[in-house]
Structure formats: C-alpha cells, structure tokens
C-alpha positions, 0 to 999 in steps of 0.5 A: 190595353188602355193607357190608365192601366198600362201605367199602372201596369209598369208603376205596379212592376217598378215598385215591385222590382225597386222599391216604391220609395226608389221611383219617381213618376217620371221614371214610370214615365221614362219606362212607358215612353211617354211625356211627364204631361200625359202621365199626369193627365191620368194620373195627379202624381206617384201618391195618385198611382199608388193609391190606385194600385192599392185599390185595385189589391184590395178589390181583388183580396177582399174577394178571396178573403171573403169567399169563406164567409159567404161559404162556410162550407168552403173548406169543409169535405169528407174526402182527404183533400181539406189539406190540399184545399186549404193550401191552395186557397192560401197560395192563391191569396199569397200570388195576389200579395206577392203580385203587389209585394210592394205595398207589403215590403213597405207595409206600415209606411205606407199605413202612416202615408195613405189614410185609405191604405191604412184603413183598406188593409185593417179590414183586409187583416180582418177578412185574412182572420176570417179566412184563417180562422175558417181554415182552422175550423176544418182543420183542427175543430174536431179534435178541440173542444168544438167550433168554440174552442178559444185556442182557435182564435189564437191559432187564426190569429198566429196564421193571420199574423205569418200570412201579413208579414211572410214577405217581408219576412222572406226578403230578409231571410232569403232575398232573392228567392223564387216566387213559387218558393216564396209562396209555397213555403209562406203557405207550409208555414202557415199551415204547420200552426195546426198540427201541434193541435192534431194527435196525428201531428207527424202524419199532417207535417208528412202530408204538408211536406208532400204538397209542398213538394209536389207543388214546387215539381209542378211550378218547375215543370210548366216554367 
C-alpha cells in the first residue's frame, strides 16, 4: 500500500473512531509511526486529508447512487425478491456511509468548513433521492395512482431524509451498536415508509421483519 493511502487509510479510522474534531495530524502521524514532515509531504494538513476522505466517499456513493438511473429496471422483477433487492442495494450504500461515518456524525460542520463538501454532498442527497424515489417506484407504484403519483416524491423524500440522517440519529439513541444492526435497522426504517401505501400493509411489515432477521443471523454467522 502506498503511503497517500495508508494515511488516509488511518486518518479515515481515527476520525471514525474519535471523532474528526478530536484528531490532529500529528495524532495520524503519531499512529503511523511516521515524522510530522513526511505526513506533510503528501498531505498540506488535517483540512487536506479530510477533503480527500471526502472524495474518495463520494466517488464511491455516487456510483451506487447512480446505478438506478443508468438502469431504470434495477429494481424491477417479476420474481418475489423486489423487497429483498431493494434492501440489500441500501445495506450497501448504508456499509459506504457507515465506512466514513465521520464525515455523517458531523454532517453540517463540515458543509459549512468545506465548500467542496457542502457542494459534493447536495448532489449526493440528490442521487440518495433518485435512488429512493426508484425504490419506491417498484415497491409501491402499482397500488398508487401510477409512476406519477405526487404521494411518491414525499415517500423518496421521507426515506432520503432517514437514509442521510440514521447515523447520527442511531449514535444518539443507541451509542454503541454494532454495524450490522446500525445498517440493517437503517435499512428496515427506510423501508417500512411504503407499507402504509401497500393494502397487504402486514404481510410487507412480515417480510421486512424476516429480512432483517435473516441478515443479523447471517452477519452473526460469518464474524
């Protein structure tokens, strides 16, 4: 590995794990065994290093984000798994925001610090919409009023809303919690917005439920 990535690497790990306000770049440089100098030889400083975390985040989202606009019929089959497609596509947007929880924990701080940030992350919040609105397109259309129903900009709009704000949401409920149920309860939260809209509402909540299980089992098994 490469020193510009192992830095970024441990950077990426302390702030996930302090806080990005709590470390210092001569704490990174401390924690890589490294002289203060040649951490600022790759890097200006901790404004320089976040910023590169930062694109790095959004490379990565923006292509998950994205994948439902470049394929309408992502989410789209005549087979019983839609529910079980949908939610694995957002458990693996959740491991991407959950991998750089930091920049999330301290959301609008860093908007207000970073003009690429702040700028990066409302054309992210935008493709989280896309993608929500896509979800809730397969899931829920066919017993609305079609593609075009309005009710269906509020349902993206209230999933967009809990998928941008669950983990700071889940570190002041339940500080501490595992990954996997951090991620899988994010994503039975998200999900549980179309079933007022479905008629067989309990059956959809029964299904959600089962997945969540099975993937907890699943997460528990392979640790």
């Amino acid at each position: 590995m490469k020193t510009r990535e192992r830095i970024l690497l441990v950077a990426r790990t302390l702030f996930n794990e302090q806080g990005e306000r709590n470390v210092t770049a001569a704490d990174i440089a401390l924690e890589l065994d490294m002289s203060p100098g040649n951490l600022y030889y790759h890097f200006k400083g901790k404004e320089s290093i976040i910023a590169a975390l930062y694109i790095e985040m959004q490379r990565d989202l923006a292509g998950l984000l994205s994948a439902p606009l470049e394929d309408p019929t992502l989410f789209e089959t005549d087979h019983s798994d839609n529910v079980e497609r949908s939610w694995l596509f957002l458990t693996v947007v959740f491991e991407k925001m959950y991998a750089y929880r930091f920049i999330y924990l301290n959301l609008i701080d860093l908007m207000q610090h970073y003009p690429e940030i702040d700028r990066g992350m409302r054309r992210l919040i935008r493709l989280k919409r896309a993608a929500c609105l896509a979800i809730s397109i397969n899931l829920v259309a066919d017993q609305m009023r079609g593609r075009q129903d309005p009710r269906l900009v509020s349902l993206a709009d209230a999933m967009t809303l809990n998928l941008t704000w669950w983990l700071s949401y889940n570190q002041l409920l339940h500080y501490g919690s595992k990954e996997t149920s951090i991620i899988h309860s994010g994503v039975l939260q998200i999900l549980s917005f179309c079933a007022p809209y479905l008629d067989s509402e309990n059956d959809f909540f029964t299904e959600c439920e089962q997945i969540y299980a099975r993937m907890l089992a699943s997460d528990e098994h392979n640790e």
